[in-house]
N, C-alpha and C positions, 0 to 999 in steps of 0.2 A: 446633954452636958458632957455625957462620950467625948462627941465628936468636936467639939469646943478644945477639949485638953488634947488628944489628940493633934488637932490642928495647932495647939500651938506650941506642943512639942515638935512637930515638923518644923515648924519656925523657928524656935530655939537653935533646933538641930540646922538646918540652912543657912541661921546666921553666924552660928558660931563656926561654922565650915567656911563662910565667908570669909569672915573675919582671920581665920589661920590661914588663909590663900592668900587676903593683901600683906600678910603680916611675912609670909614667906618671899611675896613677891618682891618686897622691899627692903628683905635682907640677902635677897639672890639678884635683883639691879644694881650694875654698874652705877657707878656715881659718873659726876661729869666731866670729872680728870682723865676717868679711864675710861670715857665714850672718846674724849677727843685724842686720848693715843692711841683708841683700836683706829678710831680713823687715820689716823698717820699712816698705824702699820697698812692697811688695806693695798691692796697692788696695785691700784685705780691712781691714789695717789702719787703714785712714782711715772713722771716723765716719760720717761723712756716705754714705759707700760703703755702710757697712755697715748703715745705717738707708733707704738707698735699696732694698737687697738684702730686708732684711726687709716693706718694704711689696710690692715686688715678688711676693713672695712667699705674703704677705698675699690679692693680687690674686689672682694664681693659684688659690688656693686656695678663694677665695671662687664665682669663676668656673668651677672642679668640683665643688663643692657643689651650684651653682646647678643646673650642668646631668645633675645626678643625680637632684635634684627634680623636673625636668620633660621633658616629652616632646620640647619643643620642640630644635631642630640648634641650638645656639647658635653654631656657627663660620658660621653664615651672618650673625650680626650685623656693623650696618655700624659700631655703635662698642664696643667690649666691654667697655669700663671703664663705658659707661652703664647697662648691663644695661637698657638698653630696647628691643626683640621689634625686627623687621622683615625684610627680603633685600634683599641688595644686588641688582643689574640684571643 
């Protein structure tokens, strides 16, 4: 009989600790006004961000290609966007 009351005071206890988690969780979530203006602000959405991102990216890309084709260490270049050979000091 212990372990019957016991057990369902853990239970009590577990659900009531539930219960004040969704209960916080749903006064601490955004609603859906202010999901859709974090996403406005986010910097992914600005243009310019995201045409910087794609060159960037561009780069990268261009610059593993590079150095798949050749023998050469290309992270010893001293400017990498030039892709012209040399070692720094």
């Amino acid at each position: 009989m212990e372990t019957l009351r016991k057990a369902l005071i853990v239970g009590a206890l577990l659900g009531a600790g539930a219960g004040v988690g969704s209960a916080l969780f749903v006064l601490v979530a955004p609603g859906e006004q202010r999901k859709q203006a974090m996403l406005k602000e986010m910097p992914e959405q600005d243009p310019r961000r995201r045409e910087e991102a794609v060159r960037t990216k561009e780069l990268v890309l261009a610059t593993l290609q590079e150095a798949a084709a050749t023998q050469e260490n290309v992270a010893w270049r001293k400017n990498w966007m030039g892709g012209g050979g040399g070692k720094s000091a």
